[in-house]
N, C-alpha and C positions, 0 to 999 in steps of 0.2 A: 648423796644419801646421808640422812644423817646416821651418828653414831650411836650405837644403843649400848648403853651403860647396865639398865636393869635387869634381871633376870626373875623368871615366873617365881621362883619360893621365896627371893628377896619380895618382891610385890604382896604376895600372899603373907609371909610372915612380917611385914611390917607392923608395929604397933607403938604407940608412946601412951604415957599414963597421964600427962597432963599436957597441954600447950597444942603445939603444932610443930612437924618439922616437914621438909622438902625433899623429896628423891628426886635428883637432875635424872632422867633417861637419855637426855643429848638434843641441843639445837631447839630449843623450846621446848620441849614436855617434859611436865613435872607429875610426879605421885603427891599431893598435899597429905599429910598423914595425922587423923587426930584420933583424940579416945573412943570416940563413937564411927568414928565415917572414915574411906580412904577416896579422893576424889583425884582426878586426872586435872589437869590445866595445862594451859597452852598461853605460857607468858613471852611474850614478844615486843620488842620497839617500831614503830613508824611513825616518822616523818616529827622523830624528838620526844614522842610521848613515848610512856609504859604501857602496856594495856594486859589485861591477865583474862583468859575466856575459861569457863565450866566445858568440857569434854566428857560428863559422867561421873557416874558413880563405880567404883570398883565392890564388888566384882561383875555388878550388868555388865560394866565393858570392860575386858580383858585387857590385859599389856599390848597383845597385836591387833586389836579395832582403836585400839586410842592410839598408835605408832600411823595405823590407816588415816584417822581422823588427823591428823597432827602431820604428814606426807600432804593431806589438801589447805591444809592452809600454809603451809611455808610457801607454794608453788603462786597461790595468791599474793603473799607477800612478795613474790621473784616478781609476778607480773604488778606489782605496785596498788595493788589493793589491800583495804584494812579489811582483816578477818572477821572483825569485832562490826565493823560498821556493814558490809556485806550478810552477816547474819541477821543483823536487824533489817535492813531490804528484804533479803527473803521471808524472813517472818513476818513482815507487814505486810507484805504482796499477798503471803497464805491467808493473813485474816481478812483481806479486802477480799480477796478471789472467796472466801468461804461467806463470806455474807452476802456478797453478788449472787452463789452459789442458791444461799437458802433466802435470798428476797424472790426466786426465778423459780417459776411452778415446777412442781418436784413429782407429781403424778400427771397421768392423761386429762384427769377432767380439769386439774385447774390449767392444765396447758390450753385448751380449750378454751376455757373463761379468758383467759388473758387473748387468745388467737379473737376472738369473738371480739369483745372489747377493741380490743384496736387494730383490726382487719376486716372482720365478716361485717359488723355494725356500720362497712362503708357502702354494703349494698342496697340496691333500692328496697327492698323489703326489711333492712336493719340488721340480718343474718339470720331471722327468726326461723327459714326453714332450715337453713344449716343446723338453727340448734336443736329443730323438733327430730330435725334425723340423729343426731349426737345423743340426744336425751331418752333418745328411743332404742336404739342400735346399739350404741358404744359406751354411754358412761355405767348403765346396769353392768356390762361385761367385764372392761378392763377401765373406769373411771378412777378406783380407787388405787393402779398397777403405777409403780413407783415407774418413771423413764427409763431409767438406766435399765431396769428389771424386761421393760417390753421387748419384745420380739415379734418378726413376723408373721409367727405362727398364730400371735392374737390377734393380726390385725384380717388373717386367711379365713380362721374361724368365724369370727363376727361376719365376713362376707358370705361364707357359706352355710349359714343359719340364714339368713336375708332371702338366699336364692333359695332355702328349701322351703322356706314358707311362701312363696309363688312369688317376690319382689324382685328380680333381679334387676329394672332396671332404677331401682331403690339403691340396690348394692353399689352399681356403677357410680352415681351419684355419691355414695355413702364413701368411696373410695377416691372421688375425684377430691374430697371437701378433707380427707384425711393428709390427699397429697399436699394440696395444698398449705393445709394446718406444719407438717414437719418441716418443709423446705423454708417455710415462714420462720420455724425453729430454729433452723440451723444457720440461717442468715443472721441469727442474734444470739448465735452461742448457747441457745437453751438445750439444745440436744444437738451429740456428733454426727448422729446417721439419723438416715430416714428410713423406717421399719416398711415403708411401699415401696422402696427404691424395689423396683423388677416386677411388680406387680401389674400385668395389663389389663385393662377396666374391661375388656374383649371376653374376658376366661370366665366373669361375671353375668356382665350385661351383657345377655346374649338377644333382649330386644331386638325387634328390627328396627332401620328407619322407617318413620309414617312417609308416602308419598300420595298419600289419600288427595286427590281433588275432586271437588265436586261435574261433573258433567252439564252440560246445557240443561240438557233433560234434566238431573237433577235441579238445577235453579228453578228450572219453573214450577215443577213438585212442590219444590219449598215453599215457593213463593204461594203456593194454593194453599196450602197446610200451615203455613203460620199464624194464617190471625184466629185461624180457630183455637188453639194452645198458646200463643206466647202475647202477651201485653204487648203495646201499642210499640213502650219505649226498646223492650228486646227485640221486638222486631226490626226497626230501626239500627239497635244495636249492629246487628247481622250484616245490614245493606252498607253500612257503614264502615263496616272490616273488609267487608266483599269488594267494598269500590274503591276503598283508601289501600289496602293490603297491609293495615297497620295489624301491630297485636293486640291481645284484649287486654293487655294491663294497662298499653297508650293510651286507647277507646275509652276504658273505662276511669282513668283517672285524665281524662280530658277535662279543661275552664273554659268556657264562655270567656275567659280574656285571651284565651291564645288564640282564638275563631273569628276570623273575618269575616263576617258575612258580604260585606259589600265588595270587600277584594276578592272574595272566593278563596281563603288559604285559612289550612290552620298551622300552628305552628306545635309539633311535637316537643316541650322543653329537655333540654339534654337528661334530668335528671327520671323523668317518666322511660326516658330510650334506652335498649338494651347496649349502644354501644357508647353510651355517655355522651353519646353528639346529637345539638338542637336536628332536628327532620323538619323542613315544611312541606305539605301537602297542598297541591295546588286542587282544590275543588272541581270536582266535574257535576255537570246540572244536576245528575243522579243523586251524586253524594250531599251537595247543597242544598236539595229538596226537603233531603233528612233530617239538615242541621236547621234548615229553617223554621219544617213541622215541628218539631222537640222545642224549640225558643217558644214560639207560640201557643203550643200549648202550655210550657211552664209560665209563661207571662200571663195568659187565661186562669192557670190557676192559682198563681199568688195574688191576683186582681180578688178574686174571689174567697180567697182565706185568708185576705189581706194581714199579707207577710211579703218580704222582699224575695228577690228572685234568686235562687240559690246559685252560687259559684259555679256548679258542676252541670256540664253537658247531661249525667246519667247520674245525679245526685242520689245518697240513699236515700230509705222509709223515713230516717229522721232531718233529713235534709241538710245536715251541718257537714257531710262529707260525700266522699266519693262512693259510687255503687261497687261492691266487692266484686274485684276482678276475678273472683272464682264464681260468681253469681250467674254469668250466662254460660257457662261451661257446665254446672250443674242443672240447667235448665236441660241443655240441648241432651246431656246424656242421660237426665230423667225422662226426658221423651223416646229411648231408643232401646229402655227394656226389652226384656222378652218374658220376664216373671210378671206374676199378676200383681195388680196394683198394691204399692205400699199404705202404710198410716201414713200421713203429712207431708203423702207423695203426689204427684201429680196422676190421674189416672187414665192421660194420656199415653201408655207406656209406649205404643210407636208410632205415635201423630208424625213425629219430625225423619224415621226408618227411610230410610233412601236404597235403589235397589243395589247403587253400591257399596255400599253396608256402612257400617258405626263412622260418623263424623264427627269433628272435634269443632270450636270457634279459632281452630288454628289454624285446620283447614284451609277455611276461608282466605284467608293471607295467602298460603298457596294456589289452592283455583283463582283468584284474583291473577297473579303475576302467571299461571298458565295461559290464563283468558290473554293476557299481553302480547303473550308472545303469540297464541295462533292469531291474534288478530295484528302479526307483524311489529312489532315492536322489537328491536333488539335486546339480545340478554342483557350486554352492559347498563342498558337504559332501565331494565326490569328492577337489576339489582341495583339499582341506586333507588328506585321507588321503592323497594323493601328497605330503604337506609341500611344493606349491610356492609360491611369493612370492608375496603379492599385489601385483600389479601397478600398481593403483590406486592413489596417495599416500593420497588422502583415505578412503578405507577401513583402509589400514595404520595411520596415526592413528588414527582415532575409532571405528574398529567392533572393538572388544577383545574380543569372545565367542568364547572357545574351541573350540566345537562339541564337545567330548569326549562328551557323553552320542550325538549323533548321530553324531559319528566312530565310536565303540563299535555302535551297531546297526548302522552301512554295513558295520563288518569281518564282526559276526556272520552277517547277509545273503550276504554276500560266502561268507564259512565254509560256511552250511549248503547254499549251493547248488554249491561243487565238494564237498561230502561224499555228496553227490545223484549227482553228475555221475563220482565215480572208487570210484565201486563196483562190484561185482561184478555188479549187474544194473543196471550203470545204461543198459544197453539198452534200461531199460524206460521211463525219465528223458524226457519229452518237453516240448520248448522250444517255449512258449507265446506268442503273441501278446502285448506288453504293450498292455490294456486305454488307447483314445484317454481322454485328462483330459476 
């Protein structure tokens, strides 16, 4: 320990009227003493040099915080480091850490902007509905609430304003796009904790799941009631999901170059597919019939407004893009009102009403892969025709068998019984029992 020389009223009562002089305290710290100022210093040798460091000003720092101050550097000197070059290390580190600090979004909404930017903008829609729920939900509430400042009582609130205005399973979503966004954070040091950690999307979205499928009986309903409400190409639409069991953002943002007519496949490109992986579908007569109709007539009518044939299977009004994949989903639930007819609504309001009640173009995907299976197809086989994940590690590894030859009969299976089912007599169609294994 070192030895202390100076005492509090000698420190205090120090003064000189001109120059400078030195009060030794013992083992490196000095009192430097002038006419205006009294300052600590910590003069020390290593490694043959002199070096002299500022400890304060006296009286901010007293005789025993500079005896403190002056105890951590001797101990650095014991362990072989320079006081003087170790202070500048840490001071540089605080100015790089404090500009890293304030280049890194410092409230929720620009945490967002940056999350968006280089996360959400990798989904197939760009992350545009994440932001419509952000912009709508979350940035009004807490956009402007400093990080450090949040808690999860703002992120509880905002969910339950969501559920009281009839949205919950808005919330679930609003909640799932939050988790995501902090764990994103915390993987890059923008924030320590995540204000959802404990949070279950369950307590929110109390939705159920849809298991709506359509019935026999219902196919053939439809099939009588479409052409009088829905255009040539939505109807098609329909037959098309029904028999592919794809979704309406695949269907609808389908090319004429990923469609074989003559092989009978189309090909789902990875980036249209919900699980980032190419899907081919293998055409059944049913479904081919569709895609064949829709070529010819679009080849019919750019012959005739002579213009070339546009890219897309379900091209829009203006023909340079795709048909919006929210476009037959508002068709089908504009036909399934129960209020009286809207303005520049359809005033079909329950042309497409089925007696087992409200159906979605999601649906369809599902009755499809039910139809599979009463009509014997196995689930493994189903759920590769839905292109979904296997969920299984160890199956995803080691079971590499394609199924395409049996994907190919499920679709034709699939095919020949709505070509049964959307006929003209198909009154006469009757849904059998499947036979116990």
């Amino acid at each position: 320990m070192a030895k202390n020389n100076l005492k509090v009223k000698e420190v205090e009562n120090a003064t000189i009227e001109q120059g400078e002089k030195l009060l030794a305290d013992g083992d490196c710290l000095f009192l430097r003493v002038r006419p205006d100022s009294k300052t600590w210093l910590f003069i020390y040798r290593h490694e043959g040099g002199r070096q002299k460091m500022s400890l304060g000003h006296y009286p901010t720092v007293g005789l025993a915080s500079a005896r403190d101050k002056a105890d951590i550097l001797r101990k650095q000197l014991a362990d072989g480091i320079d006081p003087f070059e170790e202070r500048a290390r840490l001071e540089t580190e605080a100015r790089d850490a404090k500009a890293v600090a304030k280049a890194q979004p410092q409230n929720v909404g620009a945490l967002f902007d940056e999350f968006m930017r280089k996360a959400l903008a990798k989904r197939k829609d760009g992350g545009e509905f994440a932001r419509s729920l952000f912009d709508k939900n979350v940035r009004p509430n807490i956009g402007d609430l400093r990080l450090v400042a949040l808690r999860r009582s703002n992120i509880t609130a905002i969910l339950d304003d969501i559920v009281e205005r009839g949205a919950p399973r808005v919330a679930g979503i609003v909640l799932a796009d939050l988790r995501q966004m902090f764990r994103w954070a915390i993987d890059r040091e923008i924030v320590a904790t995540d204000p959802t950690a404990g949070l279950k999307k369950s307590k929110w979205d109390t939705s159920t799941e849809r298991d709506r499928a359509l019935t026999e009986t219902e196919i053939k309903l439809l099939a009588k009631a479409m052409p009088d409400t829905l255009s040539a190409d939505s109807q098609r639409m329909v037959w098309l999901m029904l028999s592919t069991c794809c979704r309406v953002g695949e269907i609808s943002t389908a090319a004429w170059s990923d469609v074989d007519l003559a092989g009978r496949s189309w090909v789902i490109p990875a980036e249209h597919s919900k699980n980032k992986k190419p899907h081919t579908v293998s055409l059944s007569a049913f479904a081919l019939n569709q895609l064949q109709a829709l070529r010819e007539a679009e080849e019919a009518a750019a012959k005739k407004e002579e213009r070339e044939i546009s890219p897309w299977v379900f091209p829009a009004r203006h023909r340079n893009s795709h048909v919006c994949p929210k476009s037959l989903s508002k068709q089908v639930a504009d036909r399934q009102r129960e209020r009286d007819a809207m303005s520049r609504r359809s005033a079909d309001i329950d042309a497409l009403a089925l007696p087992g009640g409200k159906w979605t173009p999601h649906d369809l995907r599902r009755t499809g892969a039910t139809l599979m299976v009463s009509l014997g197809v196995l689930p493994d086989v189903v759920e590769r025709c839905l292109n979904h994940t296997e969920e299984n590690s160890m199956k995803r590894t080691y079971q590499r068998y394609d199924y395409q030859a049996e994907k190919r009969e499920a679709w034709r299976l699939l095919g020949d019984r709505l070509d049964l089912l959307t006929r003209a007599d198909a009154d006469n169609v009757t849904t059998l029992p499947r036979a116990a294994a």
